[in-house]
C-alpha positions as a Python dict, from the first residue, in 0.01 Angstrom:
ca = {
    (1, 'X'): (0, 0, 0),
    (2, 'X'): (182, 127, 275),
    (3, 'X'): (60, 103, 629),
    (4, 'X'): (303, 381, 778),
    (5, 'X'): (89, 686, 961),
    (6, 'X'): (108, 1031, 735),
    (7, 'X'): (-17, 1200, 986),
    (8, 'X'): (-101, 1203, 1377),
    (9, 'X'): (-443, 1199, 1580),
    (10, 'X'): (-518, 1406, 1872),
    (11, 'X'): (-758, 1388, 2171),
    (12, 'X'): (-714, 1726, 2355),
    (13, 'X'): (-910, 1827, 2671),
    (14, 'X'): (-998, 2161, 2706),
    (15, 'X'): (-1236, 2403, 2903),
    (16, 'X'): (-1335, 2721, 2688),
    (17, 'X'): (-1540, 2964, 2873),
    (18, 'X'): (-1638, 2718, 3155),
    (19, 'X'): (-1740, 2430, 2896),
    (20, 'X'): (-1554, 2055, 2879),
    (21, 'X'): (-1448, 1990, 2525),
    (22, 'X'): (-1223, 1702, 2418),
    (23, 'X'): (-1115, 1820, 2070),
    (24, 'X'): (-1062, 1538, 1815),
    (25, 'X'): (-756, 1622, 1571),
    (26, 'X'): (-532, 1566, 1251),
    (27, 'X'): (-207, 1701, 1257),
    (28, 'X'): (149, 1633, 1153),
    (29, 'X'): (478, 1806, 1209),
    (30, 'X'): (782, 2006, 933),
    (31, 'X'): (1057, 2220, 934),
    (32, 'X'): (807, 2464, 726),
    (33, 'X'): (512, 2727, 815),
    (34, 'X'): (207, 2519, 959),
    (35, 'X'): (-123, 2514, 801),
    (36, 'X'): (-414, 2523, 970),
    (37, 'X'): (-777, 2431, 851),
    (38, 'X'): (-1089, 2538, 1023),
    (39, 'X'): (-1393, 2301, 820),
    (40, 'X'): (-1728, 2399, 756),
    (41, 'X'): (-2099, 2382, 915),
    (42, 'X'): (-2131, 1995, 854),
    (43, 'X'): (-1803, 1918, 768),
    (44, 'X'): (-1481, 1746, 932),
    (45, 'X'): (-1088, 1782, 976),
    (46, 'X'): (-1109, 1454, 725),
    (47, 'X'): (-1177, 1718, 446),
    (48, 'X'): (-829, 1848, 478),
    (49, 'X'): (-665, 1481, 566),
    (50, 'X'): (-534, 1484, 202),
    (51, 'X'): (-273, 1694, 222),
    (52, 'X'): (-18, 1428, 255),
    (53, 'X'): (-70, 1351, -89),
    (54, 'X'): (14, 1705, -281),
    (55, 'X'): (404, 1698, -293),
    (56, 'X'): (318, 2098, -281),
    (57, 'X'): (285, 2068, 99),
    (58, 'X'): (551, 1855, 173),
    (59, 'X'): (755, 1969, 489),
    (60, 'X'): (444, 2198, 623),
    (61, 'X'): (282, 2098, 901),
    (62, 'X'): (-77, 2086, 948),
    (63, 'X'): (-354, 2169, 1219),
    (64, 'X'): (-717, 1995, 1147),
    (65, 'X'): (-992, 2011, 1406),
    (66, 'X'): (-1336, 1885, 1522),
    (67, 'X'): (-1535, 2234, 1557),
    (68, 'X'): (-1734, 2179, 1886),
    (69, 'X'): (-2106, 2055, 1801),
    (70, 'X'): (-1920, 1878, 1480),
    (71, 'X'): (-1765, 1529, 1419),
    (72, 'X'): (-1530, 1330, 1718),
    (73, 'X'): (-1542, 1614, 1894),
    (74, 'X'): (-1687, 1631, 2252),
    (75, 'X'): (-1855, 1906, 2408),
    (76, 'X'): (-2049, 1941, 2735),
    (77, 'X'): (-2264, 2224, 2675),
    (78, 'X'): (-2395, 2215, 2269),
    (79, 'X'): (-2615, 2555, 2363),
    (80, 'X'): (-2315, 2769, 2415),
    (81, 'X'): (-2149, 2702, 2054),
    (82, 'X'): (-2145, 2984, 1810),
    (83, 'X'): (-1893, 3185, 1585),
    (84, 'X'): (-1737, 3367, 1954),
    (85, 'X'): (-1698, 3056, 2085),
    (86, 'X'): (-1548, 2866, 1798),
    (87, 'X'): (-1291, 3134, 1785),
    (88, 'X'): (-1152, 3099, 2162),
    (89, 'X'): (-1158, 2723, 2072),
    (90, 'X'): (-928, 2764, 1761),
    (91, 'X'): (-684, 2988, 1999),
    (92, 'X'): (-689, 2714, 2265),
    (93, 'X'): (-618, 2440, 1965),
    (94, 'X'): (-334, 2684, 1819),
    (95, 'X'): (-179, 2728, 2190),
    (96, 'X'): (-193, 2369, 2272),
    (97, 'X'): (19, 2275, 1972),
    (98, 'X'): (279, 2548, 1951),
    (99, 'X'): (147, 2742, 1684),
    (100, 'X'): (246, 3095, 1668),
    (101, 'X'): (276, 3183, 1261),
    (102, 'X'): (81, 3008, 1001),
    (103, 'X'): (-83, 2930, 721),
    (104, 'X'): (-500, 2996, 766),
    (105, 'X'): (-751, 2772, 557),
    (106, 'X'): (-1105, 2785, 632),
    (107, 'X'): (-1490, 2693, 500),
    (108, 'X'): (-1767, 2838, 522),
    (109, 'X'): (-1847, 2862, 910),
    (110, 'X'): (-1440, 2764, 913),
    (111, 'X'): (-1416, 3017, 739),
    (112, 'X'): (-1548, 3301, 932),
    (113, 'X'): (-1430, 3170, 1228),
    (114, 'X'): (-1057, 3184, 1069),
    (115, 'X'): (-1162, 3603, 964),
    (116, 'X'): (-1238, 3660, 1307),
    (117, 'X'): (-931, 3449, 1408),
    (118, 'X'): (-721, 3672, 1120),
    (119, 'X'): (-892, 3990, 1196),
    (120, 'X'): (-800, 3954, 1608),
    (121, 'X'): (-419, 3839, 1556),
    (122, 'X'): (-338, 3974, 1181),
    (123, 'X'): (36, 3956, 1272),
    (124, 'X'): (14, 3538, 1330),
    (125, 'X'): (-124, 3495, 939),
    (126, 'X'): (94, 3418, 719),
    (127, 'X'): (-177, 3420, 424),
    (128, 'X'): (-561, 3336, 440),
    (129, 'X'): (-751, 3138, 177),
    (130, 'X'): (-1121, 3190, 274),
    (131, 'X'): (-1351, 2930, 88),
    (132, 'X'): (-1658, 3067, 78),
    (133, 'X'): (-1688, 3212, 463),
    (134, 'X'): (-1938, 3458, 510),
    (135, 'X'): (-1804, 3839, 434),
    (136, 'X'): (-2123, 3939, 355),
    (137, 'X'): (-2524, 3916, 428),
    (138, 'X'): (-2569, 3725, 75),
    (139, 'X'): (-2376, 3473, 218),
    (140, 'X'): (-2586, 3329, 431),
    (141, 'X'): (-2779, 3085, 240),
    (142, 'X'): (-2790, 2758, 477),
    (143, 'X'): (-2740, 2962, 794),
    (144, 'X'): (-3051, 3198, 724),
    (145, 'X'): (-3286, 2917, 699),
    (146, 'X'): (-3288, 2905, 1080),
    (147, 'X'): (-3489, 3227, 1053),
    (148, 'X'): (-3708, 3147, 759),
    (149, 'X'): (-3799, 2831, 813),
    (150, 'X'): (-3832, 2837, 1213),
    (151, 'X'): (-3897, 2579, 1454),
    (152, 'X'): (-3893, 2557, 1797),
    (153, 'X'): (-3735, 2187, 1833),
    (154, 'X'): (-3398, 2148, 1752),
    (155, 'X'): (-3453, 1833, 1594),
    (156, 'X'): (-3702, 1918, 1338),
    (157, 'X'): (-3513, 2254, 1228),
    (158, 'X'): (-3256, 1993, 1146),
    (159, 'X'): (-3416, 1700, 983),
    (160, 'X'): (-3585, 1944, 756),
    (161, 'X'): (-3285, 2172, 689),
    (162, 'X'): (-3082, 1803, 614),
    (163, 'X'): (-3409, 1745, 326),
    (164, 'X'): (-3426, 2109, 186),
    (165, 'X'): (-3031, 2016, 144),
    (166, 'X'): (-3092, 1669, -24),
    (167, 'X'): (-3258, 1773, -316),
    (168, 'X'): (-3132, 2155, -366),
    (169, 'X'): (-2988, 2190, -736),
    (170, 'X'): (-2589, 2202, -619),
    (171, 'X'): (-2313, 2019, -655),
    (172, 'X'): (-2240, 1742, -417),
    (173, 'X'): (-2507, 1884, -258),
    (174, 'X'): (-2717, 1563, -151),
    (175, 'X'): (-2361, 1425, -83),
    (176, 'X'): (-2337, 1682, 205),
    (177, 'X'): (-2657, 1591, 349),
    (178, 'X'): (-2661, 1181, 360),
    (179, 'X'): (-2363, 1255, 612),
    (180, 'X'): (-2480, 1590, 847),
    (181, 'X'): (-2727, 1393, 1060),
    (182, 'X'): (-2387, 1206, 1173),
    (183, 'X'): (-2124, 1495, 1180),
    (184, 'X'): (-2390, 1792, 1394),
    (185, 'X'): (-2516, 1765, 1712),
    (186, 'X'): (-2861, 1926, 1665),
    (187, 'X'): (-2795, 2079, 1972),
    (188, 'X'): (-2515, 2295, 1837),
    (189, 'X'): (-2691, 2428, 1509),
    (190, 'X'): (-2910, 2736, 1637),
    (191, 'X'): (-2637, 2911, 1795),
    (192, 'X'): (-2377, 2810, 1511),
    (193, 'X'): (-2642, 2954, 1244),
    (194, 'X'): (-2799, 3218, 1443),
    (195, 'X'): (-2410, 3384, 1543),
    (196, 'X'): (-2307, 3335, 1144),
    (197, 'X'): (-2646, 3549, 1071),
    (198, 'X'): (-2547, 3800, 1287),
    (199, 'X'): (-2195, 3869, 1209),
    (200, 'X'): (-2289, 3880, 838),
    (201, 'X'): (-2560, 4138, 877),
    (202, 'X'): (-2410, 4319, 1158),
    (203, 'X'): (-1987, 4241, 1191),
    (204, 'X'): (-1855, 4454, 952),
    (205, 'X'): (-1715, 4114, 798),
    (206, 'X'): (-1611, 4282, 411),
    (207, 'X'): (-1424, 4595, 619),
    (208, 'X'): (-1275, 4319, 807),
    (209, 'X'): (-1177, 4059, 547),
    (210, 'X'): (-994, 4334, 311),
    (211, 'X'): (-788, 4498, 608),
    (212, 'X'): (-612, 4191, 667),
    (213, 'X'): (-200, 4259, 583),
    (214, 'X'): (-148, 3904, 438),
    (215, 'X'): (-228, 3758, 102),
    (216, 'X'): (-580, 3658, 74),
    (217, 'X'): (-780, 3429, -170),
    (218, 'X'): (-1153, 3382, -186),
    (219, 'X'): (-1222, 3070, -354),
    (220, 'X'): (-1569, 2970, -457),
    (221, 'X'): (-1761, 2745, -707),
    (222, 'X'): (-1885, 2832, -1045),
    (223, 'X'): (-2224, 2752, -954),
    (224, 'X'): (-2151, 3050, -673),
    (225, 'X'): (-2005, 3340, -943),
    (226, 'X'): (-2295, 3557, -899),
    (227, 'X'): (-2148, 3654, -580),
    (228, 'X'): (-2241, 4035, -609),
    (229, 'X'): (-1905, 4150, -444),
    (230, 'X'): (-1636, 3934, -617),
    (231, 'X'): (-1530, 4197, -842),
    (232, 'X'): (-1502, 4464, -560),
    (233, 'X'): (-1289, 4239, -354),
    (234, 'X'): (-1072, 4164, -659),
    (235, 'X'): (-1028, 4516, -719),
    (236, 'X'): (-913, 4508, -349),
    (237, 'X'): (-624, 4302, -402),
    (238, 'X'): (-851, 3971, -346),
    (239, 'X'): (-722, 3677, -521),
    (240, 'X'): (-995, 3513, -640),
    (241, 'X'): (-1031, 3150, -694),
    (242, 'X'): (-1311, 2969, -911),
    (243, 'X'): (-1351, 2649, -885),
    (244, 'X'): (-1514, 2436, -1205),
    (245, 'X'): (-1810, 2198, -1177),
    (246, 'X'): (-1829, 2335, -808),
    (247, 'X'): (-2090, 2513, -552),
    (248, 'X'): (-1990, 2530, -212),
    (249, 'X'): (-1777, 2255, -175),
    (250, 'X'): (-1499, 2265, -367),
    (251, 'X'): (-1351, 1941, -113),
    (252, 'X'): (-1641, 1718, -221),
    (253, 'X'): (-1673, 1825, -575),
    (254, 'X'): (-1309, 1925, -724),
    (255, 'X'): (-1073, 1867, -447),
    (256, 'X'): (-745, 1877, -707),
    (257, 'X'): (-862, 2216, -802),
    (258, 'X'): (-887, 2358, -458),
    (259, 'X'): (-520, 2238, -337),
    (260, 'X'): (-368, 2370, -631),
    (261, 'X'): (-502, 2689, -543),
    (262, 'X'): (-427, 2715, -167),
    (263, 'X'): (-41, 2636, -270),
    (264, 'X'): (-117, 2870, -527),
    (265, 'X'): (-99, 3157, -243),
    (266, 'X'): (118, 3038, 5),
    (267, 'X'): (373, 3041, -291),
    (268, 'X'): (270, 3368, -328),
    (269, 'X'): (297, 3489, 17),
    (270, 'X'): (663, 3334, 67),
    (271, 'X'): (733, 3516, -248),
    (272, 'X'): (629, 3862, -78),
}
């Protein structure tokens, strides 16, 4: 097997808002539009380290990142983190390597972040494949659960949220949990959960999400097709994405599926 690197690691200091963050990242450089990937509550750039190995990518470069609060990823104040603040950190990341036009990927908390992202700067989106980020108040069924099942140390909310995950009936779903306790600060998870509550009750996130000019995808598991607006949004001009033997992680539980249909619609957009 060869040895030779695919893609590049990054260690970039920043200060966001008066807070230290060294940002660990994935990335690799092409002669095509860039891609960039914004992971999920719990999740890692790793998810998206793959994409060397689907020929549909070739020549594109890619952008994955550490959220603050989340994997290698260094940050000196965990209290300050939330959707707001994850969004002037993907600006900083997208400034610091050149990006100006691209390609927008993101999951769950990723993906909100990369609608707000989208929504602020629709003219730097090239097309926008939102896996399961919030658009609506339905949506929030891990992020809610720091209102229902309260606690006042950080540490317990999290321990008990990482159990209720365990054993709920989902795909890859105790997966996801043996590995949070090691990829979240605890520190970072009420404001991360408390902002995603809020924007989905409150942020206008549907109006938002189908206003966007580019080509957009929702892509979601089976498990997840009760969704109550997936026909509106289709009827929107939505391209909607199912993904089989699937909840809400499509990268743990049919990652083939998923990158077929993200180059699904970037084939589209460059056809449009």
């Amino acid at each position: 097997m060869s040895t030779q690197q695919e893609f590049s690691r990054a260690l970039v200091p920043l200060n966001v808002d008066g807070v230290d963050l060294t940002v660990a990242a994935l990335h690799r450089g092409g002669d095509q539009a860039p891609i960039v990937f914004l992971h999920g509550f719990g999740s890692t750039k790793e998810d998206y380290a793959d994409i060397v190995r689907y020929a549909a990518f070739n020549g594109h470069p890619f952008l994955a990142y550490d959220a603050p609060g989340c994997g290698e990823t260094s940050c000196s104040d965990l209290a300050r983190i939330g959707i707001p603040f994850l969004l002037k950190t993907a600006l900083a990341m997208l400034e610091h390597f050149g990006i100006r036009r691209f390609h927008l990927v993101g999951h769950s908390m990723g993906g909100l972040t990369a609608l707000m992202l989208a929504h602020q700067h629709p003219e730097r989106v090239l097309s926008f494949v939102d896996i399961e980020g919030n658009i609506a108040p339905e949506d929030c069924f891990l992020s809610r659960q720091i209102h229902d099942y309260a606690r006042e140390d950080a540490r317990r909310f999290f321990a008990d949220f990482i159990e209720r995950t365990r054993h709920a009936p989902a795909y890859a779903s105790a997966l996801y949990a043996a590995s949070l306790r090691h990829k979240v600060r605890a520190g970072a998870v009420r404001g991360i959960f408390e902002s995603m509550v809020a924007l989905s009750d409150h942020g206008e996130l549907m109006d938002k999400f189908l206003a966007l000019p580019c080509p957009r995808m929702f892509m979601y598991g089976e498990q997840n097709a009760s969704l109550s607006y997936l026909a509106y949004i289709k009827s929107q001009g939505v391209h909607l994405a199912e993904i089989r033997n699937c909840g809400h992680f499509p990268m743990y539980s049919n990652p083939t599926a998923m990158w077929e249909r993200i180059a699904h619609l970037q084939r589209l957009s460059a056809e449009t």
